[in-house]
N, C-alpha and C positions, 0 to 999 in steps of 0.2 A: 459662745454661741451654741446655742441647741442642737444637738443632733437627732436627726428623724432617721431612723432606721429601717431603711426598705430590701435588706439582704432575703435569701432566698433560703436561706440555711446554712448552717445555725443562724438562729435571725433573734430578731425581739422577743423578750419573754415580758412579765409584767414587773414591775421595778419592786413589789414588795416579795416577789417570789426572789427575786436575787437578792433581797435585804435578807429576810429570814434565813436563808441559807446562806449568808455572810457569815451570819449569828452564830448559826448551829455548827460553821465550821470550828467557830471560837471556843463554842459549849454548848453540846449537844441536849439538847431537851433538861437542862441541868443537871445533867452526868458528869460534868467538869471534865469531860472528853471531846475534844473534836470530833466534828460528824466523820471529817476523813482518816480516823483512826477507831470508831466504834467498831465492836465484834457485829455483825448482820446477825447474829443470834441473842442478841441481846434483848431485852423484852425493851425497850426503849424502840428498838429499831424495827422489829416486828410487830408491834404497835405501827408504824409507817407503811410499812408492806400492807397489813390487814386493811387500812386506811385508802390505800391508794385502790384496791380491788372491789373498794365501796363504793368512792367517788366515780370512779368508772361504768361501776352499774346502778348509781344513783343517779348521773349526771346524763348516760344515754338511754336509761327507761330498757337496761338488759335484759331480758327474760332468764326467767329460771331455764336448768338447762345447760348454759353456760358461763365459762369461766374466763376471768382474764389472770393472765400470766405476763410476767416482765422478763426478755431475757438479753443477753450482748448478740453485737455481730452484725445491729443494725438491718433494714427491710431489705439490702441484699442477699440476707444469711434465709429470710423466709422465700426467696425466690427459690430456691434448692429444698428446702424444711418442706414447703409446702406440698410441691408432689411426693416428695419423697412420704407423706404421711397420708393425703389424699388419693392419687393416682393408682390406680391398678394397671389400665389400659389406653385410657385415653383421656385429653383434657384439652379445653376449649381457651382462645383467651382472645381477649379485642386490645388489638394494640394500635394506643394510641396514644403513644410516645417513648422516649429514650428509656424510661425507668419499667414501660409495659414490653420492650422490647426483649430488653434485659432479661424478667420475669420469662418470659416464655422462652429463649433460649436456653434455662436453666431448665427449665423444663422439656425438653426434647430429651435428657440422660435418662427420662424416668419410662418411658411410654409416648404413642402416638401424639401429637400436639396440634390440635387447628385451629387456623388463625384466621377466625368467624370475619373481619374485617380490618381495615386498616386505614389509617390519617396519612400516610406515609409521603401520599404522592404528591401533598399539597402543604410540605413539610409540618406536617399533624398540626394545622388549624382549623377544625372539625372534628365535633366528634361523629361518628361512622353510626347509621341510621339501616335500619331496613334489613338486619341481616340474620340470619335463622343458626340457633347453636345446636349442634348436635342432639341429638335424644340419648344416647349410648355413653355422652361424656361424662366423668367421674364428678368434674366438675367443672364451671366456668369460672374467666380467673378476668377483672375487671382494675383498671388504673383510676379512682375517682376525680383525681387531678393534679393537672400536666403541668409543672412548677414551670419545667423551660419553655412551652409552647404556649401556656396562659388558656387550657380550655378544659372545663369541668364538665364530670357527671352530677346535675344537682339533685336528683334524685335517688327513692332505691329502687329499682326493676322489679318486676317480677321474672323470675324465673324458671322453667322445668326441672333445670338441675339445678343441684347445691353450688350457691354464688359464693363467691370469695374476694375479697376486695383489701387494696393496697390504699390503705386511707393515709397514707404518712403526711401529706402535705393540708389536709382540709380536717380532719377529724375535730368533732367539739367545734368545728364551724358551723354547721346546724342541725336540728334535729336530724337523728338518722332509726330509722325502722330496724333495729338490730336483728330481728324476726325473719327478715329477709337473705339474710348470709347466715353460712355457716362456718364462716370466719373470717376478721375482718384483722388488720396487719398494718404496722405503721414504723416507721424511725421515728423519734422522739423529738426531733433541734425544729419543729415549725409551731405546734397548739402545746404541749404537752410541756415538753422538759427539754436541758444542754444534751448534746449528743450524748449516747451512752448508754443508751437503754431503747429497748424496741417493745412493745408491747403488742398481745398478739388476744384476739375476742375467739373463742372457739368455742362451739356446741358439740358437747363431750362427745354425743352419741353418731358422730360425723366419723372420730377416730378408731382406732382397732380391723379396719377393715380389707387393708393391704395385706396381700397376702409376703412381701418382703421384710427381708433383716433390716429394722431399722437402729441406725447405733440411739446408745442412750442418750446422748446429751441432744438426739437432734429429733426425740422423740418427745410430741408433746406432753403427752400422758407420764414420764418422766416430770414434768417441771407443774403442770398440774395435781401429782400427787404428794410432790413435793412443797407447794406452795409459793413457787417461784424462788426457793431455796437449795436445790438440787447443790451447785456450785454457788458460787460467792456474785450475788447480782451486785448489778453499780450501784453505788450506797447513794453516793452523791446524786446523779438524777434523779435515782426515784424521790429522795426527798422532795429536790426543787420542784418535782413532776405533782409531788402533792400540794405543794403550796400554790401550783398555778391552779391546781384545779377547786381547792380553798376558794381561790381567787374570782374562779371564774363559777362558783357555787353563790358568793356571796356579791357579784355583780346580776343575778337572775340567772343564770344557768346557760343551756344551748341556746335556747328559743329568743332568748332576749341577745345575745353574742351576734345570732343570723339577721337580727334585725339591724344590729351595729353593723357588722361587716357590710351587708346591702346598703346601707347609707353608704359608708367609707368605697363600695365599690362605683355606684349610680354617680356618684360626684367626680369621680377619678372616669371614668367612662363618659362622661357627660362631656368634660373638656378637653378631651384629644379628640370627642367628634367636632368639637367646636372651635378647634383652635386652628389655622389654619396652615401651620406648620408641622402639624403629626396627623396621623393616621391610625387607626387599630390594627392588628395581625390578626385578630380573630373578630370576620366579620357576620357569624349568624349568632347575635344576642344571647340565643338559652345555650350557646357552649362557651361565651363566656366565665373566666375564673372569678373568682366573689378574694379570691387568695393568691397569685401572680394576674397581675395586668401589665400583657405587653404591649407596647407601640413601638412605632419607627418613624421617621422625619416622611412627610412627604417628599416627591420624588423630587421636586425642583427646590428641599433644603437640604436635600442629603451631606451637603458639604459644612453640615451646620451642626450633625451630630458629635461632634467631640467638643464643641462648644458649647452646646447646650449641658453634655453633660459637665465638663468643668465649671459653667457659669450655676448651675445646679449643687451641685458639692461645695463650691463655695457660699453657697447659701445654706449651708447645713443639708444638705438631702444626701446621703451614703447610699452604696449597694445599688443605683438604678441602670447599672450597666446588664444588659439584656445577655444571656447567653452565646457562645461562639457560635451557635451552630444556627439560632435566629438574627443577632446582631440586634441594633436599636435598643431598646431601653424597656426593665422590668420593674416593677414596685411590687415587692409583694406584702401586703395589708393581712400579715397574720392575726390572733385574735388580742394579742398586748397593742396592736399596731393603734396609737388613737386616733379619730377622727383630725383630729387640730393637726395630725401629721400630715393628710391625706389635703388638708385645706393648705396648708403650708406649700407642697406639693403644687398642689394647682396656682395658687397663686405664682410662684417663682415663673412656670409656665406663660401665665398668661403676662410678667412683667418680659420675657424673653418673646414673647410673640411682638410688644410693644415697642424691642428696639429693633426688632428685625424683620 
């Protein structure tokens, strides 16, 4: 039976990116070396690095200016990285969910922190409209979208201050204005690559301006001048990370990806308004996720959700168990995710509305 895979992270990549790095684990670029045993210094392997820093500013139209750089530790390690290289005095951040939460508590060790608005009260399904960011802040610090709560920023802002943004979950979902941040931050296990690598878009002339000790390894301009070679980056991701992006070069790029994803989300959105057994958690349209959709049973099936999800899984549908702290059921439709999933999906739904 087929598996359709709706995890939240590490989730679905695309099947030739796990093929070729099957390969490369066996023999690397024809080195007669596994990729998990090549030197990162090897021109084989820096040929991948230089590769992967292309696709990145081929694929999101990056201005000159800036750099991308791959490093470990994952988008928790930039929630600390980033004030610590940003912040002098003050910094601004809109939290609107667990992972923006996060990000700005890490940020209170460094300087003043205000929290321009927040989803909190309505357990973050909304995103927060209407609210004025400081003039004085160093910078503003943005969640583009909310894995466990199912609501995205689909736009870039414009801003007064220098924006910053935690793209981990949506990135190479659609076009993005990279002109508009000045640096832009993700984990790797949802568009990109398997866990194991974070890559970070910075506009050089953003850094040097703290006046603090910053250690080396947690200093951009460290790994920037290094070429993301400083210490020993994750061999294995980055590879995969460039075969997805191959991948998703040689299916049309972002533009054509965001047109996939909106089908795959408009179809999955379409039949939990229509079904008459579920409901959406996120009910104003434009803060809808295009990459986590969540729902829950309406009220008078509620005794129906751990059935639905078993009678689900047994149909091949994985991963649709919705987080603890929303309950109810999530798919998330990252960009390997195919459409025939997302129909597969709906169908099972609408055979489960049929016996019940």
């Amino acid at each position: 039976m087929k598996k359709h895979n709706f995890y939240a992270g590490p989730s679905i990549l695309p099947q030739e990116a796990i093929d070729d790095t099957i390969e490369a684990i066996k023999d690397f670029a024809g080195t007669g070396i596994s990729l998990l045993s090549i030197s990162h210094r090897s021109k084989e392997f820096e040929a991948i690095m230089n590769e992967a820093e292309a696709l990145f500013k081929e694929l999101l139209d990056i201005p000159e200016g800036y750099r991308v750089i791959f490093l470990g530790g994952g988008a928790s390690t930039q929630f600390m990285m980033v004030p610590f290289n940003l912040m002098n005095k003050k910094a601004a951040y809109l939290n609107t969910g667990t992972w923006a939460k996060k990000a700005l508590k890490e940020a209170k060790g460094f300087g003043e922190v205000v929290e321009v608005a927040s989803s909190a009260d309505t357990l973050y399904n909304y995103i927060p409209k209407g609210y004025t960011v400081p003039a004085d802040a160093d910078y503003f610090h943005i969640t583009t979208n909310n894995t466990i709560y199912g609501t995205e920023i689909k736009y870039d802002m414009d801003c007064k201050v220098p924006l910053v943004a935690d793209m981990s979950s949506d990135i190479f979902s659609r076009p993005v204005d990279v002109s508009k941040y000045v640096l832009i931050y993700g984990g790797a296990q949802k568009n990109f690559a398997p866990a194991g690598v974070t890559f970070v878009i910075v506009r050089e002339d953003i850094l040097g301006k703290v006046e603090r000790f910053i250690p080396t390894m947690l200093n951009y301009k460290t790994h920037i001048d290094e070429g993301s070679m400083f210490n020993t980056p994750p061999v294995l991701p980055i590879y995969t990370g460039v075969q997805t992006l191959r991948w998703l070069k040689k299916l049309g790029g972002v533009k054509e990806m965001n047109r996939i994803n909106n089908a795959k989300a408009d179809l999955l959105y379409g039949e939990i308004e229509r079904n008459k057994l579920f409901k959406p958690t996120v009910l104003n349209k434009e803060d809808r996720s295009i990459m986590n959709i969540c729902w829950i049973m309406n009220d008078e099936y509620k005794d129906l959700e751990q059935v639905f999800l078993k009678y689900a899984q047994e149909r091949g549908m994985v991963g649709l168990k919705g987080h603890r702290s929303v309950g109810g059921f999530r798919a998330s439709t990252y960009n390997a995710l195919p459409l025939e999933s997302v129909q597969a999906l709906v169908d099972v739904m609408k055979e489960f509305e049929s016996k019940n």
